[in-house]
FIKESE-883662 format. One record per residue (C-alpha): residue in three letters; chain; z, y negated, x negated. Coordinates in nm, 2 decimals. Example, Ala and Ser with C-alpha at 12.3 -4.5 7.8 and 13.67 -1.06 7.14 Angstrom:
2
res; chain; pz; py; px
ALA; A; 0.78; 0.45; -1.23
SER; A; 0.71; 0.11; -1.37
//
This chain:
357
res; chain; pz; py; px
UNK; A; 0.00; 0.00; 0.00
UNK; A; -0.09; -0.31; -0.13
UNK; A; 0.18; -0.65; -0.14
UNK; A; 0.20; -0.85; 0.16
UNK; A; 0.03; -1.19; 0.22
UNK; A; 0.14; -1.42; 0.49
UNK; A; -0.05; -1.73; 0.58
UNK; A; 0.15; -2.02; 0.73
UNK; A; -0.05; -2.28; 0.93
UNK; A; 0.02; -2.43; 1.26
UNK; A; -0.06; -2.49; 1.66
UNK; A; 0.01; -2.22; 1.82
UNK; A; -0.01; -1.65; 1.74
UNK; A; 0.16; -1.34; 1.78
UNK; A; 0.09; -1.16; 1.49
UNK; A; 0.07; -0.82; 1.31
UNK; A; 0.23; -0.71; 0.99
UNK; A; -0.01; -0.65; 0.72
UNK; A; -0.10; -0.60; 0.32
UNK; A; -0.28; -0.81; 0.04
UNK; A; -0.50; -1.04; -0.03
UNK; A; -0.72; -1.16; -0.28
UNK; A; -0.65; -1.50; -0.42
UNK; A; -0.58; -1.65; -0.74
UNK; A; -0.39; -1.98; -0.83
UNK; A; -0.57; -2.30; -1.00
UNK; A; -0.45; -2.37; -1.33
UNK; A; -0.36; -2.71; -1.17
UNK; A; -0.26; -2.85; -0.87
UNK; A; -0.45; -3.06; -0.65
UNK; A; -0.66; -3.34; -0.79
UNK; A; -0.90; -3.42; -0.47
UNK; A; -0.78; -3.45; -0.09
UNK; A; -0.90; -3.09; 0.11
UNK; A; -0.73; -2.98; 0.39
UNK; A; -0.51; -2.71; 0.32
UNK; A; -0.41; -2.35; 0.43
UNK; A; -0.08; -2.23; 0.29
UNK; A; -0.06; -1.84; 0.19
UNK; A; 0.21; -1.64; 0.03
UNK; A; 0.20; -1.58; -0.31
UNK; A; 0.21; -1.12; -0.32
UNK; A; 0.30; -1.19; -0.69
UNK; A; 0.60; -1.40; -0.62
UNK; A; 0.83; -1.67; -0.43
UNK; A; 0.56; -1.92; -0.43
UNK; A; 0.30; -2.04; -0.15
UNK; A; -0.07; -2.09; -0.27
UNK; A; -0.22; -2.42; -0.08
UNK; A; -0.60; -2.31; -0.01
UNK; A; -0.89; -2.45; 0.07
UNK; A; -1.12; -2.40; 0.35
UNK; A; -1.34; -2.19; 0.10
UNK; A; -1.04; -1.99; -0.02
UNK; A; -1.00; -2.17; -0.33
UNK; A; -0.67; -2.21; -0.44
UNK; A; -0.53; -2.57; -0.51
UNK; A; -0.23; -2.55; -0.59
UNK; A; 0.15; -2.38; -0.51
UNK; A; 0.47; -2.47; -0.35
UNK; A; 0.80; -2.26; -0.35
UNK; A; 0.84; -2.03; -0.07
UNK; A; 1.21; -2.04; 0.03
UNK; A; 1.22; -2.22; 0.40
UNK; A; 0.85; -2.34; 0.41
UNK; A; 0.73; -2.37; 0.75
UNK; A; 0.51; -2.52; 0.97
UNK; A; 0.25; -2.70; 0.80
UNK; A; 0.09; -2.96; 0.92
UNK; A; -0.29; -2.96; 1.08
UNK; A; -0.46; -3.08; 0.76
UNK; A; -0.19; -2.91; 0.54
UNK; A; -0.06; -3.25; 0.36
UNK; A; 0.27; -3.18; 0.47
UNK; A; 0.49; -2.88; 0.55
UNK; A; 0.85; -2.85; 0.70
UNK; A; 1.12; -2.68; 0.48
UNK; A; 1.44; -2.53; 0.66
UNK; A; 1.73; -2.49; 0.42
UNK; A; 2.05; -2.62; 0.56
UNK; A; 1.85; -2.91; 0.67
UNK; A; 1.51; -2.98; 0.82
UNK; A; 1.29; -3.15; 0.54
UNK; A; 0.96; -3.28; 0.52
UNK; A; 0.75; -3.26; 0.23
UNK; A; 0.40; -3.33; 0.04
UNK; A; 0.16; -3.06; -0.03
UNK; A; 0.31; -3.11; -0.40
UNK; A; 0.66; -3.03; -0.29
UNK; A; 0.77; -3.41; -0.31
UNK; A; 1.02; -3.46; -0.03
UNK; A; 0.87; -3.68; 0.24
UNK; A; 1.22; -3.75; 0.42
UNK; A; 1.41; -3.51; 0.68
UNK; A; 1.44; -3.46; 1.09
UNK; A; 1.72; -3.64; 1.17
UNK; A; 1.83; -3.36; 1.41
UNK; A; 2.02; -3.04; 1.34
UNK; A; 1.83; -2.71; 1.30
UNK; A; 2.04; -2.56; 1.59
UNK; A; 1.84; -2.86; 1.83
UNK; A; 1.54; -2.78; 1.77
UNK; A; 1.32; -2.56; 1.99
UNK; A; 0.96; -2.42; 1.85
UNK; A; 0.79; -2.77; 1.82
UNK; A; 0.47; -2.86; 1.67
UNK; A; 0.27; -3.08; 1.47
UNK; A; 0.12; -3.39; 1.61
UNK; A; -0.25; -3.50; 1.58
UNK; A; -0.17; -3.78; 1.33
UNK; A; -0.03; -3.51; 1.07
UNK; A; 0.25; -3.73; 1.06
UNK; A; 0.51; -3.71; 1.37
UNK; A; 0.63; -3.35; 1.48
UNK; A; 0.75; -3.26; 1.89
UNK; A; 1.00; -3.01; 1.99
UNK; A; 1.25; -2.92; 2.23
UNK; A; 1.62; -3.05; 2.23
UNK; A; 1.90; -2.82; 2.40
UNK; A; 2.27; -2.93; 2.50
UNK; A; 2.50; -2.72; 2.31
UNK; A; 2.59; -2.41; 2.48
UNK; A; 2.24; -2.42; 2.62
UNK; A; 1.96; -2.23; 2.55
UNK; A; 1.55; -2.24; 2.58
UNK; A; 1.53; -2.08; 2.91
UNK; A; 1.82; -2.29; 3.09
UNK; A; 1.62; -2.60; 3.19
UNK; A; 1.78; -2.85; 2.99
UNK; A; 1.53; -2.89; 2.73
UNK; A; 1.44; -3.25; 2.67
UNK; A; 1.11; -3.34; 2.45
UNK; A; 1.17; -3.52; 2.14
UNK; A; 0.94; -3.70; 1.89
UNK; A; 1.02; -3.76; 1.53
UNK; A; 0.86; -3.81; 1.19
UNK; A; 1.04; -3.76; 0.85
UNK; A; 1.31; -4.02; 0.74
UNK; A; 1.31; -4.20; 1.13
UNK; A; 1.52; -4.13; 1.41
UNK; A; 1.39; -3.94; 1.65
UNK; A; 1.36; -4.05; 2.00
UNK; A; 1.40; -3.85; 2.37
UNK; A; 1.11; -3.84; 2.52
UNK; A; 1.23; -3.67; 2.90
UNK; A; 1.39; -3.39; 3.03
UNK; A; 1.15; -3.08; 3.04
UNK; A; 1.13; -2.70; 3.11
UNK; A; 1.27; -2.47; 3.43
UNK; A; 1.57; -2.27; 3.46
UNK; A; 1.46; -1.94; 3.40
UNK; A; 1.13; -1.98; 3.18
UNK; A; 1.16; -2.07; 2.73
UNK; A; 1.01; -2.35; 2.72
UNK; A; 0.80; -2.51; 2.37
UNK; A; 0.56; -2.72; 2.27
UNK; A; 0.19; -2.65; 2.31
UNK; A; 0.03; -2.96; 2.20
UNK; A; 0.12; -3.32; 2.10
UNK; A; -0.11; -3.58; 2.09
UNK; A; -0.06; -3.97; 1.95
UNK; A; -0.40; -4.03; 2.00
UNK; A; -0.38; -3.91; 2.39
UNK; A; -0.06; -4.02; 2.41
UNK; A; 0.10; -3.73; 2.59
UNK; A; 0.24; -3.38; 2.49
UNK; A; 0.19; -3.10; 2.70
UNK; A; 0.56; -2.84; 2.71
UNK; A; 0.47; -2.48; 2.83
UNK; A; 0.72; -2.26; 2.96
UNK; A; 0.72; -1.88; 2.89
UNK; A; 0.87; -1.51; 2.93
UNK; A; 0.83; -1.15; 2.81
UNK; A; 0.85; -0.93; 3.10
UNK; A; 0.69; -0.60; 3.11
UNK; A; 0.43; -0.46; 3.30
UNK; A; 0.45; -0.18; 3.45
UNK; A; 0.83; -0.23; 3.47
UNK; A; 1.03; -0.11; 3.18
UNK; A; 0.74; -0.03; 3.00
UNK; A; 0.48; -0.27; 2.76
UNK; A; 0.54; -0.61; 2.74
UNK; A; 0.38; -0.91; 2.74
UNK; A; 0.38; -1.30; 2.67
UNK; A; 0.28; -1.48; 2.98
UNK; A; 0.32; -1.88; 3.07
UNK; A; 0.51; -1.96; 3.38
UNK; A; 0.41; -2.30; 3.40
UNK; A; 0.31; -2.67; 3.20
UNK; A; 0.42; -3.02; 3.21
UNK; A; 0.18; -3.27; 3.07
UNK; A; 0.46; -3.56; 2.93
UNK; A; 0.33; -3.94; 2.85
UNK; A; 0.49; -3.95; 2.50
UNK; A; 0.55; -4.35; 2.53
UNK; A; 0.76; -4.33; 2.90
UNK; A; 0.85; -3.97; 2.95
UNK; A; 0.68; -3.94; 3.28
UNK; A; 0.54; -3.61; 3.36
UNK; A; 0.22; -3.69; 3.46
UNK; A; 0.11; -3.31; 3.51
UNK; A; 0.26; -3.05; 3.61
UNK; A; 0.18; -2.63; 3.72
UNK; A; 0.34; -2.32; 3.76
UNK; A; 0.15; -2.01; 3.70
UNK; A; 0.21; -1.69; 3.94
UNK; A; 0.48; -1.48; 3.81
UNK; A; 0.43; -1.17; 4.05
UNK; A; 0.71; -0.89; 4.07
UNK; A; 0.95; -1.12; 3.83
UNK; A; 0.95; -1.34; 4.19
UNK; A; 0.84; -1.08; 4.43
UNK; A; 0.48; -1.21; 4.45
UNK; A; 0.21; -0.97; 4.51
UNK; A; 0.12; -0.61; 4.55
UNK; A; 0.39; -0.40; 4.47
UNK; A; 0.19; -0.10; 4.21
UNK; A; -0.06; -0.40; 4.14
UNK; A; -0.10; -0.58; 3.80
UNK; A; 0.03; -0.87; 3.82
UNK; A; -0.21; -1.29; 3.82
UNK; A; -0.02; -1.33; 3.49
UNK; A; -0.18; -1.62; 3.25
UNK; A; -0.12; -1.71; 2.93
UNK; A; -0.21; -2.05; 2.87
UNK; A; -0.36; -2.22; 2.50
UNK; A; -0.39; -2.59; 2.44
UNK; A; -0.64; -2.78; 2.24
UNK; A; -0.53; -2.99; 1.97
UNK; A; -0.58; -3.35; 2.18
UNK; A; -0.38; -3.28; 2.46
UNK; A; -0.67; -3.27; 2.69
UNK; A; -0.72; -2.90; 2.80
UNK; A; -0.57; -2.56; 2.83
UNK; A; -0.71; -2.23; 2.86
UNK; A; -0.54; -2.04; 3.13
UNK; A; -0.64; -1.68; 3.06
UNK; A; -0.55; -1.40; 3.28
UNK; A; -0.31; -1.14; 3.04
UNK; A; -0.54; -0.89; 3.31
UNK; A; -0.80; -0.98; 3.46
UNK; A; -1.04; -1.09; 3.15
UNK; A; -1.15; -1.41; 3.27
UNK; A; -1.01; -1.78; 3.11
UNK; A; -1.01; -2.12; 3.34
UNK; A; -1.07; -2.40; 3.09
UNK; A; -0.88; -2.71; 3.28
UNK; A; -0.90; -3.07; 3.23
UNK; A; -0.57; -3.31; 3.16
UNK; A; -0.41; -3.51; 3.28
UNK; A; -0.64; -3.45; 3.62
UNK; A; -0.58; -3.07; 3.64
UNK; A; -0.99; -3.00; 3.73
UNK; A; -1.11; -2.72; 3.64
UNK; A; -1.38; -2.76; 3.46
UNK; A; -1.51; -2.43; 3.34
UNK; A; -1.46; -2.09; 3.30
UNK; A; -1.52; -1.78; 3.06
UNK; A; -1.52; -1.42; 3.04
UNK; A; -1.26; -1.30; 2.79
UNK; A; -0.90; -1.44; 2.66
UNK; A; -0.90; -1.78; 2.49
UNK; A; -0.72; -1.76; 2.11
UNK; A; -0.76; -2.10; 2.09
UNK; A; -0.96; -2.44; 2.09
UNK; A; -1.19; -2.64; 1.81
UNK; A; -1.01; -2.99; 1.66
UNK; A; -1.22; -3.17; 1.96
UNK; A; -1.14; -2.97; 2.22
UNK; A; -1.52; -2.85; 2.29
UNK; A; -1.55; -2.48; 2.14
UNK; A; -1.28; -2.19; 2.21
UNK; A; -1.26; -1.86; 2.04
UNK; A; -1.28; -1.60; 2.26
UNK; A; -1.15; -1.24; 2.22
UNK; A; -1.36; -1.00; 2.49
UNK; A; -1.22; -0.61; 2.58
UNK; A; -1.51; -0.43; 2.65
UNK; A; -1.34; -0.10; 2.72
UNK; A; -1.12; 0.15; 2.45
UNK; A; -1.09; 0.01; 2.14
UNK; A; -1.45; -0.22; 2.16
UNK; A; -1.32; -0.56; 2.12
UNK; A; -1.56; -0.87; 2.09
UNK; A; -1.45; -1.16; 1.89
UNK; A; -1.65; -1.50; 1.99
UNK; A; -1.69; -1.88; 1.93
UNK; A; -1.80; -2.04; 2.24
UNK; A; -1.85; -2.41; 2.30
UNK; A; -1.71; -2.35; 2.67
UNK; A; -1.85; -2.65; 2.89
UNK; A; -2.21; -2.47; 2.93
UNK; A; -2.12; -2.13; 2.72
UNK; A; -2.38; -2.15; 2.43
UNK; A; -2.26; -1.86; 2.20
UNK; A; -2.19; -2.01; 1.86
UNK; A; -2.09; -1.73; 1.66
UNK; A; -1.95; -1.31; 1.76
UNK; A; -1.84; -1.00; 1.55
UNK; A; -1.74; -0.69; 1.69
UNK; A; -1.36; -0.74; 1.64
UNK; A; -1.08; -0.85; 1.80
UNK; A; -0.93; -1.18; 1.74
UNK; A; -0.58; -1.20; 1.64
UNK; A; -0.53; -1.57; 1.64
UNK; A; -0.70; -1.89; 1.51
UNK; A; -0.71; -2.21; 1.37
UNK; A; -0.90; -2.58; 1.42
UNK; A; -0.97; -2.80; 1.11
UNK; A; -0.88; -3.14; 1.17
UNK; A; -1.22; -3.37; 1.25
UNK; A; -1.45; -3.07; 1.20
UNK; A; -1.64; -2.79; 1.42
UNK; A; -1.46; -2.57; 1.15
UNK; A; -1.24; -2.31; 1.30
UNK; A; -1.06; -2.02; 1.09
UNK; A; -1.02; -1.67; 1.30
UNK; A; -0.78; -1.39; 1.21
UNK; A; -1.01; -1.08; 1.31
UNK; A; -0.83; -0.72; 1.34
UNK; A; -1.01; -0.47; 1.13
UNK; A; -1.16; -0.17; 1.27
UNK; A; -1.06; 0.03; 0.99
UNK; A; -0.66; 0.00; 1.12
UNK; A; -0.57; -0.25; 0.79
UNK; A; -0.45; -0.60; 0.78
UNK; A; -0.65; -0.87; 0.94
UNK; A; -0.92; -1.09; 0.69
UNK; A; -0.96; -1.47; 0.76
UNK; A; -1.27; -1.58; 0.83
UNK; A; -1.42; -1.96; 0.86
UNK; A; -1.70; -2.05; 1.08
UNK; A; -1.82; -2.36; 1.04
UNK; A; -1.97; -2.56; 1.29
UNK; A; -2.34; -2.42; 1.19
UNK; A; -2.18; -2.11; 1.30
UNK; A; -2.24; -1.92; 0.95
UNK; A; -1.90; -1.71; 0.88
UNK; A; -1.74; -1.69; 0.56
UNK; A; -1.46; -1.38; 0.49
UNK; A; -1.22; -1.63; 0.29
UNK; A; -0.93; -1.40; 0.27
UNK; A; -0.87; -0.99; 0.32
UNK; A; -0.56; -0.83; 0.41
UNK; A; -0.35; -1.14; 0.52
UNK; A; -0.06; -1.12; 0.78
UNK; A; -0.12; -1.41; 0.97
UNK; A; 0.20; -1.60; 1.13
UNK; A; 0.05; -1.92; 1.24
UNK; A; 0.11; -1.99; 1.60
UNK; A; -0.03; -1.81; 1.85
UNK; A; -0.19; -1.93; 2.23
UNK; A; 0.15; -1.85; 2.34
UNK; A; 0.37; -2.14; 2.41
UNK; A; 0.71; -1.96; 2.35
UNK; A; 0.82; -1.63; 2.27
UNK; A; 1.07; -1.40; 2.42
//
């Protein structure tokens, strides 16, 4: 068995253990601006910074790095307190909040201010006293407004300076059938206007047996929703049924619709990457720009989880191999000519999911 690479980048994906991977450190660290992708070092305690070829640029420590931001300039570290700091490890300035506030928060667009949930203490994610915050390193933070239902985790799907709003997705685990698998499902969103709190947007999704809706003996309407980068759609794809609304925010139109589960969205909100069951163990992996389904890229695979570069078409795609082994990365660029970047990663960046169990 080869060592263990994990690659750290944000916005939102469940993910499956795997082996190696084949990169090797620049002699020096980074001497040009490139948007980065931040991978575990198998030789050592130290995270190699990528670029969107697979080059390596340079290397951080390992202990506590999380969370990267969207371009990669800037990562949070969680010691005994939250801290922010450059893609050269310079400290940037910390979250003025204490790690046992924070809920699974995210990134803004500006690669600059992070949002995440707030509890009371004695509270938890599912108890409907979340409140949104909004922070960037060395400043106070600032509420936002109360979010989340009793009942449901609730997290961060997107957050947006340039739209001005954040959308909070609530979640559970239940299983299906009962007592048996499990699965990640959103039970509702709240599209929040960053600068006054109000919700301007708000839907629950069906939560069948868990509220004694539907058949009994019948799969459940269960959706898992993903958010694009801006704050201006989500993907609500049925964990089921194999089809994926595409709807419009803060309006709540629908505006299109897909065959296949929704991994994720491009930086601008136009292309998704779609992962398609065909039956057994035929999965189709696809990049779609969704508003009049022109096929952009496809590989027989499944899609683990994905990526948007920041002002590009660019999108990186974990794809399961068929052989059983760890996924690879691969880059398709907004041509829609794929480039393998990476083998054998174990990919932890976030997944479609807005909150786990």
């Amino acid at each position: 068995m080869k060592p263990q690479l994990v690659l750290i980048a944000l916005i939102l994906a469940a993910c499956q253990p795997a082996a190696s991977a084949h990169a090797t450190p620049s002699p020096s660290i980074l001497n040009e601006p490139s948007d980065l992708i931040y991978v575990q070092d198998p030789n050592g305690p130290r995270m190699l910074e990528l670029d969107w070829s697979g080059r390596a640029r340079g290397t951080v420590p390992a202990q506590g790095l999380t969370s990267p931001s969207p371009d990669g300039s800037r990562f949070i570290r969680a010691t005994d307190q939250a801290t922010v700091e450059d893609s050269r490890g310079r400290p940037l300035g910390t979250l003025d909040a204490g790690l046992t506030e924070y809920g699974l928060s995210v990134w803004a667009d500006d690669d600059r201010h992070i949002c995440g949930i707030a509890f009371p203490a004695g509270t938890g994610p599912d108890s409907g006293a979340g409140s949104l915050w909004i922070a960037a390193p060395g400043e106070k933070s600032r509420i936002v407004g109360p979010v989340g239902k009793s009942g449901s985790n609730v997290a961060v799907a997107a957050c947006s300076i340039k739209n001005n709003r954040a959308i909070v997705a609530g979640g559970r685990f239940p299983h299906w059938p009962p007592e048996t698998t499990r699965y990640l499902i959103s039970t509702g969103i709240e599209v929040v206007n960053l600068a006054t709190g109000a919700i301007e947007y708000q839907r629950q999704y069906p939560l069948g047996y868990l509220a004694g809706q539907g058949i009994p003996g019948v799969a459940p309407d269960w959706v898992l929703v993903s958010a694009s980068p801006d704050g201006h759609y989500v993907a609500e794809s049925g964990v089921f049924n194999g089809t994926t609304a595409i709807r419009e925010l803060p309006s709540g139109k629908i505006v299109g619709s897909l065959h296949g589960s929704v991994r994720g969205f491009s930086w601008d909100g136009s292309r998704v990457v779609v992962s398609r069951w065909n039956g057994g163990t035929d999965y189709e992996t696809e990049l779609v720009r969704w508003a009049d389904q022109k096929l952009i890229w496809h590989r027989s695979a499944l899609a683990q989880s994905m990526l948007a570069r920041p002002d590009s078409a660019d999108v990186l795609i974990g794809i399961n191999r068929a052989d059983g082994r760890a996924p690879e990365l691969v880059v398709v660029n907004g041509a829609g000519t794929a480039t393998t970047i990476v083998r054998d990663a174990l990919v932890t960046w976030p997944c479609p999911c807005p909150a786990g169990p």
